[in-house]
C-alpha positions in Angstrom: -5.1 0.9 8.4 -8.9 0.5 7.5 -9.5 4.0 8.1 -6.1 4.6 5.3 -7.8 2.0 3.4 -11.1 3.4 3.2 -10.0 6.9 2.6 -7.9 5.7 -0.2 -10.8 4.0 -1.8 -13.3 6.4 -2.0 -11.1 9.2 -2.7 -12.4 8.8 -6.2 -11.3 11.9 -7.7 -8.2 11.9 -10.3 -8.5 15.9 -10.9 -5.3 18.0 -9.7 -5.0 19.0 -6.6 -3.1 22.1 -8.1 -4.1 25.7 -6.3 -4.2 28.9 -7.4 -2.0 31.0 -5.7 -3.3 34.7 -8.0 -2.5 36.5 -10.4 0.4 36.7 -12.5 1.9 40.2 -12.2 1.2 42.3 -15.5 4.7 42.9 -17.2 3.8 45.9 -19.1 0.8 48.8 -18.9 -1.9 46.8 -20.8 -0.2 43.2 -20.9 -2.2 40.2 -19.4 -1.5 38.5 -16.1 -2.8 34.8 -15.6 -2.6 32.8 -12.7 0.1 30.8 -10.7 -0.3 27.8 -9.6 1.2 25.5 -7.0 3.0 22.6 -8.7 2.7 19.3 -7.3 4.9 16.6 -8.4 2.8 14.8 -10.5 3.0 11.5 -8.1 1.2 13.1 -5.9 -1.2 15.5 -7.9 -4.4 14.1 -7.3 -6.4 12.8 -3.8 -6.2 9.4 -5.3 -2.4 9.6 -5.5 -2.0 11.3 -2.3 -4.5 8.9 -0.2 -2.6 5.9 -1.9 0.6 7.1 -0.7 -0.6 7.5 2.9 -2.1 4.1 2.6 1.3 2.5 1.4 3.3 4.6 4.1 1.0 3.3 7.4 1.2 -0.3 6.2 4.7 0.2 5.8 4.4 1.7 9.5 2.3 -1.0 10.8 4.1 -3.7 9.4 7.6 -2.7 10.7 5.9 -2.1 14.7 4.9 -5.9 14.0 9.0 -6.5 12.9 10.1 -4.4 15.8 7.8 -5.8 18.8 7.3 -9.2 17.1 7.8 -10.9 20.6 5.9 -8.6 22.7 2.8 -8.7 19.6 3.0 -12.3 19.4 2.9 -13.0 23.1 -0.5 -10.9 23.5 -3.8 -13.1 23.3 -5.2 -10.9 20.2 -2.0 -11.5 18.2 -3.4 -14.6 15.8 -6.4 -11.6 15.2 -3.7 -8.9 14.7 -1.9 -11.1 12.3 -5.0 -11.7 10.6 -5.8 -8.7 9.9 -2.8 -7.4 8.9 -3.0 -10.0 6.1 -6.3 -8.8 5.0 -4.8 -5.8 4.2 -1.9 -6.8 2.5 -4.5 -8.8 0.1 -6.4 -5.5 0.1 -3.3 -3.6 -1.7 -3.2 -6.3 -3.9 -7.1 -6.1 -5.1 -7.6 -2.4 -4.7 -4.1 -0.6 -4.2 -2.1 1.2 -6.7 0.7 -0.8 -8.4 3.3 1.0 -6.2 1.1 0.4 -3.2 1.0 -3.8 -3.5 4.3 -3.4 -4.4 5.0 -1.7 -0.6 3.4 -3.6 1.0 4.2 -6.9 -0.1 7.6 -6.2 0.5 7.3 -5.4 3.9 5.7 -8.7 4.9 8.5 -10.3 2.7 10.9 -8.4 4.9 8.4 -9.6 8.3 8.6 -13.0 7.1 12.0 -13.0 6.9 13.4 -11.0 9.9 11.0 -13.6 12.3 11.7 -16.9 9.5 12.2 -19.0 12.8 10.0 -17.8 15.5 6.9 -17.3 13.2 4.0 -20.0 14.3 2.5 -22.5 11.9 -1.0 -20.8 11.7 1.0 -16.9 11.1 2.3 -18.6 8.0 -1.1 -20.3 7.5 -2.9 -16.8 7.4 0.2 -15.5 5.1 -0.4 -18.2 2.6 -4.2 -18.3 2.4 -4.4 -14.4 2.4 -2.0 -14.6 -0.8 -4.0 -17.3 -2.7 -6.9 -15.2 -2.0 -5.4 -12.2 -3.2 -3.6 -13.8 -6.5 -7.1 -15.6 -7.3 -8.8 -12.9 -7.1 -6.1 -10.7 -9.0 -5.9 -13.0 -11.7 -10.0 -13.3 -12.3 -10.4 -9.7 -12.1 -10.2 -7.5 -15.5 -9.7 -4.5 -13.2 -6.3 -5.7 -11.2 -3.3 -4.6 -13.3 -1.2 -7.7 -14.5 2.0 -5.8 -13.4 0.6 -5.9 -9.6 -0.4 -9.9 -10.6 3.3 -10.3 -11.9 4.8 -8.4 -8.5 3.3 -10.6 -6.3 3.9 -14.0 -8.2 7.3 -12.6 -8.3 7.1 -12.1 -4.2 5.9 -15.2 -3.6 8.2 -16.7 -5.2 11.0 -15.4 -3.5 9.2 -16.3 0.2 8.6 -19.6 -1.0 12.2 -20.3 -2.0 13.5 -19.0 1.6 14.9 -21.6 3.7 13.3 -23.4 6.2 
């Protein structure tokens, strides 16, 4: 995920990704050709697009090993650090993420925190909650963080909040 996340971040180029493929064949004797292009749907039309995809598709990766081997991750003596860190990054889609991005992966932790409501430990939901003031704080100061992504995850937290004990 830091690799995703770095690549994502300094993709830094919103020009299409569009190739040409050559020329256009000439109709008639005389007429102009031009030349084709690939078409890219436009979701996915630039590197920024196409790294922020990749970036929401390994958290969602990452986060559902952490729902399928919950027991065997949280049994291993780095597994407070690997929870850790996979709440950095979930504050990271927040603050620097595409809309669609935070959106991903805030749902999957939702969907974390509820498959393992019972068996999650005090200081996993410790690290859950601090990494989400953090990342609403910082979302709300900042003139750069769209208010949808702000509105998202109030809306998420919400909804974790109001799940049952």
């Amino acid at each position: 995920l830091d690799d995703v996340r770095e690549s994502a971040s300094n993709s830094g180029s919103d020009a299409p990704v569009e190739k040409a493929l050559g020329p256009t064949g000439a109709a008639a004797p005389g007429a102009e050709g031009g030349q084709q292009y690939m078409l890219i749907h436009h979701t996915r039309n630039t590197p920024t697009k196409q790294w922020h995809v990749t970036w929401e598709n390994a958290f969602r990766g990452v986060t559902r090993m952490f729902q399928l081997f919950f027991d065997i991750i949280r049994s291993l003596s780095g597994a407070e650090q690997a929870w850790a860190a996979l709440m950095s990054h979930m504050e990271s889609t927040v603050l620097q993420g595409s809309e669609k991005v935070a959106m991903a992966a805030l749902t999957a932790v939702k969907e974390l925190l509820i498959a393992h409501m019972g068996a999650l430990p005090r200081n996993f939901w410790d690290s859950f909650w601090g990494a989400a003031d953090r990342a609403i704080t910082a979302a709300t100061q900042s003139s750069q963080c769209d208010p949808k992504i702000v509105k998202h995850v109030i809306k998420v937290l919400g909804e974790i909040q109001a799940l049952p004990a």
